[in-house]
Residue, then its C-alpha position, 0 to 999 in steps of 0.5 A: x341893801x338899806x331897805x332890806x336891812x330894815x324890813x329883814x335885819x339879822x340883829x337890833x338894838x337902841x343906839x345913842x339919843x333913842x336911835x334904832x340900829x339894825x345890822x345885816x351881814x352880806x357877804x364877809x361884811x356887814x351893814x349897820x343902818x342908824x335911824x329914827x322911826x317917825x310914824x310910818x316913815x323911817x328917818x336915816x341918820x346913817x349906814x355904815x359897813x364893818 
């Protein structure tokens, strides 16, 4: 579910320190990922479900 929040998010946007969020809704809910981008390689900080 993180990786495909990552590769196809429906929505992104800045979040705190420079952080990078994307969300994706599945189902009635939907995942919110905070991470960084450090070259080619995507740092998790954190996934969240509203």
């Amino acid at each position: 579910m993180v990786r495909d929040t990552l590769a196809n998010p429906e929505q992104t946007d800045a979040g705190y320190k420079s952080r990078l969020l994307a969300y994706k809704s599945l189902g009635n809910r939907k995942i919110k990922v905070v991470y960084n981008k450090e070259d080619e390689r995507f740092v998790i900080i954190s996934v969240i479900w509203d």
